[in-house]
N, C-alpha and C positions, 0 to 999 in steps of 0.2 A: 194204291192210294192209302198211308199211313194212318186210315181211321176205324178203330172199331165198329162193327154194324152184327148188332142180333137180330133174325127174323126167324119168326116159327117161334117151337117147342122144341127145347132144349134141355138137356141133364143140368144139373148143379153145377157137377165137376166132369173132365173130359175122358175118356177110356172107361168109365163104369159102365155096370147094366142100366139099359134104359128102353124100359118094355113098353107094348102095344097093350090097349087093353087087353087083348087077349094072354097077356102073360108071354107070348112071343118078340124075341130081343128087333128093338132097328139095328141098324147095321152104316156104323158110324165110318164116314171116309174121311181123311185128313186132304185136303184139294190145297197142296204148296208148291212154293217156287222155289227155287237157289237149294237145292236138297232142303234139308230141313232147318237152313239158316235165314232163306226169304219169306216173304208175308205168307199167311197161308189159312186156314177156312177150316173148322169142322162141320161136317154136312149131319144129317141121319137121313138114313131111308128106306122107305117100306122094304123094298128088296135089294138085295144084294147087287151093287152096282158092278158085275165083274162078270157078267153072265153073258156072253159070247156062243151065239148059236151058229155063226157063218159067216166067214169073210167071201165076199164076191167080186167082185170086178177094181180090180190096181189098177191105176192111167194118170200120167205123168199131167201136170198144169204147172210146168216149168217156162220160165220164161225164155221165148226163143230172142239172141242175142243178137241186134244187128250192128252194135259198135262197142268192142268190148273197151276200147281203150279212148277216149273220147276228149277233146279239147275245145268242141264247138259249142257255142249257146245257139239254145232251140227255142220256139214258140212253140207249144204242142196245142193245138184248137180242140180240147177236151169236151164238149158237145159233140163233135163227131164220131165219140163213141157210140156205137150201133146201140139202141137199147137192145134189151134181152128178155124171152119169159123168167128164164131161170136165174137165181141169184147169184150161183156160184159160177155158170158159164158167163154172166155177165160182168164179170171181175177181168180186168185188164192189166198186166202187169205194164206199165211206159217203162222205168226206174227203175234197176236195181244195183246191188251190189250186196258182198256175203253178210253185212249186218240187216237190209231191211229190204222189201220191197214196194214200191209207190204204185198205186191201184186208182183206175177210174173204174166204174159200173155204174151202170142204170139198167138195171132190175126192173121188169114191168111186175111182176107175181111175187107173191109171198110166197114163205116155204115153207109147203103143204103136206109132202109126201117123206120127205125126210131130217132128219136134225144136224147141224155142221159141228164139229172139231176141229180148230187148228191146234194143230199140236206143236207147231212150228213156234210162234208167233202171238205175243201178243197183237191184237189189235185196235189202230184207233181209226173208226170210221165217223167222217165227219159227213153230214147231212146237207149237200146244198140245194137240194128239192126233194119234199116228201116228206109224208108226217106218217107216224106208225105205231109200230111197239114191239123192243127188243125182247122176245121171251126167252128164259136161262132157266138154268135146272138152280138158279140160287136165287129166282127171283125174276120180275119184269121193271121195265123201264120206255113210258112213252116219248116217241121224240120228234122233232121238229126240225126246221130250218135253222140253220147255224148250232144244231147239236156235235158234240165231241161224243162219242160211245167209246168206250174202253173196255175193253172185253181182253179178261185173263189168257195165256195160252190153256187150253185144257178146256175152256169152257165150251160147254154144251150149248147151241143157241141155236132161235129160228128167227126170222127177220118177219114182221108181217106189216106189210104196206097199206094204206089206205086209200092210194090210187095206184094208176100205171106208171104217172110222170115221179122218176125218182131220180137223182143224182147223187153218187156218192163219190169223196175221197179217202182210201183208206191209205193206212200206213201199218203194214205189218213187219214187228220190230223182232227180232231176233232175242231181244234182251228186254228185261221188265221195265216198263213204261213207270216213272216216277214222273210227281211232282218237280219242281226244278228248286235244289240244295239251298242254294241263297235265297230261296225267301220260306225256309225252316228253321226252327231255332232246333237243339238237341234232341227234343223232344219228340220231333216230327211235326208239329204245329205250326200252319203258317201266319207268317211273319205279319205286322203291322204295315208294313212297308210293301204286302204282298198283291199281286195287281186281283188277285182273287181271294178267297178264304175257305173256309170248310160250308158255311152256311149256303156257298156257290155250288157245292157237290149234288148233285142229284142220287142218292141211294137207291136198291131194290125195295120198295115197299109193297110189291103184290107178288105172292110165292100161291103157283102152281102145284099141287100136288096132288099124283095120278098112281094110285094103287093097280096096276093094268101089267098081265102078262100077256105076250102075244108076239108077233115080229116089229121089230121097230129098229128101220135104217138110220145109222151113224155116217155119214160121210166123214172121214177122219184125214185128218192133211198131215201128212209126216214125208219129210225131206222133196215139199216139193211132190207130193203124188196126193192122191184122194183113194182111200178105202174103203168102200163098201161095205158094213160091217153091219150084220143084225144084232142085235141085240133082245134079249126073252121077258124085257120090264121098261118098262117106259120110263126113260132118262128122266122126267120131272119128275119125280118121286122121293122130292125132300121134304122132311116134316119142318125140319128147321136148323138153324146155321148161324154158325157165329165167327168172329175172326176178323182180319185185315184182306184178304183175297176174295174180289168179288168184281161182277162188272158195275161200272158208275156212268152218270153224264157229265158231261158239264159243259154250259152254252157259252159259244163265241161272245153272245151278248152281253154277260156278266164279267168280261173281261174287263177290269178296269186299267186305261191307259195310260202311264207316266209322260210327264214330258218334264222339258227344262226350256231356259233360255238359250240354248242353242241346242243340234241335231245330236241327238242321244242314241247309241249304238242299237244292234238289233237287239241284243240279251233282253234287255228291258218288256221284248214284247215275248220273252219265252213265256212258255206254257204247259210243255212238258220235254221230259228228257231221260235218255235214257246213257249207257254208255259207249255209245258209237255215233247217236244225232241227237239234233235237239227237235223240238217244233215251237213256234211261232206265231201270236194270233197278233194279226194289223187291224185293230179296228178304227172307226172314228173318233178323232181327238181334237183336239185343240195345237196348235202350231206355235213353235217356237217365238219367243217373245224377247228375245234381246234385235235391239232396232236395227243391226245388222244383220240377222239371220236370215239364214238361206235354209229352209224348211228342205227342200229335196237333197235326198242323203248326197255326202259325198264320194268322189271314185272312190274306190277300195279294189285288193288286190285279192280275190279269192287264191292263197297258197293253200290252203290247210282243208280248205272243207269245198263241196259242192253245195250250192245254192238253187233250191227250186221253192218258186212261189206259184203256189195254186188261189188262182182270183175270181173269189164270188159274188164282189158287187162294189157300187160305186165307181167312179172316177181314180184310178191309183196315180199320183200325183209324179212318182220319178217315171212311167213310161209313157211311149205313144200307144198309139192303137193297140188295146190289150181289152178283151171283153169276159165279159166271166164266164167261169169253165178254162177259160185258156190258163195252162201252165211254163212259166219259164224255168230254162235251163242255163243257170251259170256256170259252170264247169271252174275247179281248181286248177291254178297254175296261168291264168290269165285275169285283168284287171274288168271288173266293170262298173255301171253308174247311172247315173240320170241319163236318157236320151237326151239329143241336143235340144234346145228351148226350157224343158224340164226345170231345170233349176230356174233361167229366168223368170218361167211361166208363176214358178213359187213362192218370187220375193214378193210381201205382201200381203199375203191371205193366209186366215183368223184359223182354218180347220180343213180338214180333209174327213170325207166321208166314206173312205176304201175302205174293205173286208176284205180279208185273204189271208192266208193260210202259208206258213213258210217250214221248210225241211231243210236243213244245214247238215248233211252226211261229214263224216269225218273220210272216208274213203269215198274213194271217187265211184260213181254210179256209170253203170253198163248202159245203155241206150237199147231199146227191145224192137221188132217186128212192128208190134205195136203200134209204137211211137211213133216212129218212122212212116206210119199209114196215116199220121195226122198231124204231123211236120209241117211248120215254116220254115222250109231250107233254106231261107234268106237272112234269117233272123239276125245272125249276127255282123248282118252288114245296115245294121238298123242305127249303127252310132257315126255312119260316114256324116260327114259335113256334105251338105248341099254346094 
């Protein structure tokens, strides 16, 4: 997210000395993206963040493939993810393909015993049960129901829940999560025209910092595996940071919605994007207002992209029986649309109150083990005529 953010104690200028009372140097990391042409953070910290006492146990959290090549739309009944004590086994890969992978989890426990790294991936996990607080070695961030978290590749985090009932959707992207172009001007600043703005960002404003040597496990995720890795100083151990590279929030609710007189394409409800998918926020709006209109989108031919909408509440107006937590699957190379009645059902009323969550891949998405365990195999015989 292209905006500058200082927290902590900070040098003047970057690369000089910048000592501890004791006359002993911090020890400054540069935490960037895209080599040294993407956004990027200078940190300080008590200790030397580069202190590697023992890698332990390598074990692959790849996803197993049950349809690589794929043409069918799926229902996937996303509550019937098992919950989980553990955070990270309770991560489910349904969705992939080589830019991103599509994640359910519900996490009963917070992450007590050790700290995660994707090194893969940025992440954006979105919150549809559970309230908490994301702790990062650049800071905290509490969050709630209909939160987006954005969390850097690289970033050091712990999750900590404030019950057992939690739900998560994540989206972990291969390529750096940006705002979406057209509603920035040059600058980076969003637009007038923008369905959100900066004043909508949630910043880190409470920074942890733990002057502490001792063992302290990294779970570290690189190509698809988790490493084990101690470390001699405890990750939180920033005095302070400044930069464009950091994790942010920003809530579904603050989504301000466009409409027109007649059915206005998806773009409209982008939210973020990167360069291989975009995402998506559907929230409650007001309904098309020229005295023809048909408020329930029309067919459309997915060529180019897959189509998956994750629904967390409300009535969604173009399907049938769709409850939240369920995710659909539109696959590229085949048309689809309102169930039947749908658009009927549509002529005439003022608003729609649906929440959800959409991923539009540019490459078409592999179907997982997963998924496949919590499948409507009928689903795409859902547009027959009666």
């Amino acid at each position: 997210m292209p905006i500058y953010h200082k927290l902590g104690n900070i040098p003047h200028k970057r690369h000089i000395q910048f000592r501890k009372p004791n006359g002993d140097l911090y020890y400054e990391q540069l935490f960037g993206t895209v080599g040294f042409d993407g956004m990027s953070t200078n940190s300080y910290h008590e200790q030397r963040p580069t202190q590697v006492k023992e890698i332990r146990r390598q074990y692959s959290v790849a996803p197993k493939i049950a349809k690589s090549n794929n043409i069918q739309s799926y229902k996937l009944r996303g509550f019937e993810i098992e919950p989980q004590d553990d955070f990270l086994e309770s991560r489910k890969i349904v969705l992939t393909n080589s830019d991103c992978h599509i994640v359910l989890a519900a996490p009963r426990k917070s992450t007590t015993d050790y700290f995660y790294k994707n090194t893969d991936s940025d992440e954006v996990i979105f919150i549809h049960k559970g309230t908490g607080k994301l702790r990062t070695m650049l800071g905290n961030l509490d969050f709630k129901y209909g939160d987006y978290l954005v969390v850097p590749r690289g970033m050091i985090y712990k999750m900590d829940f404030d019950t057992e009932d939690n739900r998560l959707f994540i989206v972990e992207s291969h390529s750096p999560v940006y705002t979406p172009k057209q509603y920035r001007n040059w600058f980076g600043q969003l637009l007038e025209h923008s369905p959100f703005c900066e004043r909508d960002i949630r910043r880190p404003e409470e920074l942890e910092t733990y002057n502490e040597k001792g063992d302290f496990v990294i779970k570290v995720k690189k190509k698809d595996e988790i490493f084990e890795m101690v470390y001699a100083s405890h990750p939180f151990d920033v005095i302070g940071y400044d930069g464009f590279n950091y994790p942010y929030a920003f809530s579904i609710h603050d989504f301000e919605p466009i409409t027109g007189r007649i059915h206005l394409p998806p773009p409209i409800h982008q939210t973020f994007e990167t360069n291989a998918f975009v995402i998506c926020s559907f929230v409650p709006r007001l309904y098309d207002y020229h005295p023809l209109s048909i408020p329930a989108p029309y067919n459309h031919s997915n060529i180019d992209a897959d189509e998956v909408l994750y629904y967390v509440d409300g009535d969604f107006m173009s399907r049938n029986d769709v409850k939240p937590g369920n995710i659909s699957l539109h696959p590229a190379g085949i048309p689809h649309g309102p169930h039947p009645g749908a658009a009927e059902r549509s002529i005439g009323k003022k608003e729609t109150l649906e929440l959800a969550v959409m991923v539009d891949t540019f490459k078409p998405l592999m179907v997982t083990e997963d998924a496949m365990g919590i499948a409507d195999d009928t689903y795409f015989q859902s547009w027959l005529e009666e």
